[in-house]
C-alpha positions as CSV (number, residue, x, y, z in Angstrom):
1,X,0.0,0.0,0.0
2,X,1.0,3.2,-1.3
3,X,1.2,6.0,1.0
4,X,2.6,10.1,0.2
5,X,2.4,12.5,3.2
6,X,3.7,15.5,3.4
7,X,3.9,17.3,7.3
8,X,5.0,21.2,7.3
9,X,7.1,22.2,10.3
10,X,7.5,25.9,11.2
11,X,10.4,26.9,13.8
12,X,11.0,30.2,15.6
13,X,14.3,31.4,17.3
14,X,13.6,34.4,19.6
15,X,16.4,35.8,22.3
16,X,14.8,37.3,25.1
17,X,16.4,40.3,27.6
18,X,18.1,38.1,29.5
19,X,19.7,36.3,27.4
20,X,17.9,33.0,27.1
21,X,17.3,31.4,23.1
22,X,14.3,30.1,23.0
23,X,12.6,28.1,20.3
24,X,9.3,27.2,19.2
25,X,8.3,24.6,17.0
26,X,5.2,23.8,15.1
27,X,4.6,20.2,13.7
28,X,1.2,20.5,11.0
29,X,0.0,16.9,9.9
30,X,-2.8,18.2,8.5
31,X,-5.3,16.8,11.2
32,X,-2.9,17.7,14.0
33,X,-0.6,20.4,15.4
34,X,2.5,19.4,17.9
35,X,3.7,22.6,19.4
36,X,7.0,22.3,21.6
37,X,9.4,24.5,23.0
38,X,13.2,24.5,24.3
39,X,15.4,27.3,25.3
40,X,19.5,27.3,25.9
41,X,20.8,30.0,28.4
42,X,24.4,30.9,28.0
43,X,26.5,30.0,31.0
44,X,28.5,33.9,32.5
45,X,31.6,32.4,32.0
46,X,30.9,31.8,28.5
47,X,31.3,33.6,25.2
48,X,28.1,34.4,23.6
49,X,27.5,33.1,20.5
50,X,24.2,33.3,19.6
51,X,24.4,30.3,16.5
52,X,25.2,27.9,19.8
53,X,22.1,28.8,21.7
54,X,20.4,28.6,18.3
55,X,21.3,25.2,17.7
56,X,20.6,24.2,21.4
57,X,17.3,25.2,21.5
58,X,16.2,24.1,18.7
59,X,17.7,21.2,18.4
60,X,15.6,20.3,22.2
61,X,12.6,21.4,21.0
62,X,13.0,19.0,18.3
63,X,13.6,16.0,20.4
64,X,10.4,17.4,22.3
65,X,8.6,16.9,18.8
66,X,10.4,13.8,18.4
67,X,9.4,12.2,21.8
68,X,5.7,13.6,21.4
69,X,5.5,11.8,17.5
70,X,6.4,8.1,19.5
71,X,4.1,8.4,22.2
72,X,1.8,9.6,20.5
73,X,1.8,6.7,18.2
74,X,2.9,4.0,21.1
75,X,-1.0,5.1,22.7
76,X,-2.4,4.5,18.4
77,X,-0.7,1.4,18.3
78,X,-2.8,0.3,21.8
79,X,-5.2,1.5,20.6
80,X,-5.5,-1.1,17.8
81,X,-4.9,-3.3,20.3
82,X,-1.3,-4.1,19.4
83,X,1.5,-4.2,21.9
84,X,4.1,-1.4,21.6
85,X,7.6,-1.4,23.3
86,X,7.8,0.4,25.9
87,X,10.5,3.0,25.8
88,X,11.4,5.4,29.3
89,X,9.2,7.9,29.6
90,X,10.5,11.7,28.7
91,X,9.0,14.6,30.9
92,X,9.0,17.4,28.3
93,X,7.1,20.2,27.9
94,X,5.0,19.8,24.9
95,X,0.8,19.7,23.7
96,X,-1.1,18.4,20.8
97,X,-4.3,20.0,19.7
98,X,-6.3,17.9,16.9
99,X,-7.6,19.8,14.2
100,X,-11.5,18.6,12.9
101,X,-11.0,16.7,9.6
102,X,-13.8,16.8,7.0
103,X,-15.1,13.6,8.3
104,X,-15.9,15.3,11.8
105,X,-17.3,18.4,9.7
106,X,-19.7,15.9,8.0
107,X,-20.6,14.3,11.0
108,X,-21.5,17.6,12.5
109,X,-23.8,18.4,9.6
110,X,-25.9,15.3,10.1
């Protein structure tokens, strides 16, 4: 079975006063939005160099994404009822909001 999908992913790098990168990254399926964040926070001792603090947070925010994408299908897979394995759990900050399809617009029609 044939299968062509293609996801758009939209990622913001913002510095804020104190010095903190922050990133925020948006994952469109088409039926669902990820959103997840990271931030980097140069150490005083350090020179700053913003590309670093880019690549930091960014590059956590992604692994939030990352980590959202396999649980997220670990609890579809259960919910065919097929056993997934079990990987440790990772406590990142990170929400999913579902987006009706046309299906559900139908069904709200009826």
């Amino acid at each position: 079975m044939a299968h062509t999908a293609e996801w758009r992913v939209r990622l913001h790098l913002f510095e804020d006063d104190d010095g903190t990168t922050k990133a925020h990254v948006v994952l469109d399926t088409g039926t669902t939005a990820f959103t997840c964040h990271g931030t980097a926070h140069c150490h005083p001792a350090d020179a700053d160099v913003p590309e670093i603090g880019d690549e930091l947070a960014a590059g956590r925010a992604l692994r939030n994404i990352a980590q959202r994408l396999l649980d997220t299908a670990e609890r579809d897979i259960a919910g065919h009822g097929v056993a997934a394995a079990r990987h440790p759990a990772d406590h990142r900050t990170a929400h999913v909001t579902r987006r009706p399809s046309r299906r559900d617009k139908k069904e709200d029609r009826s």
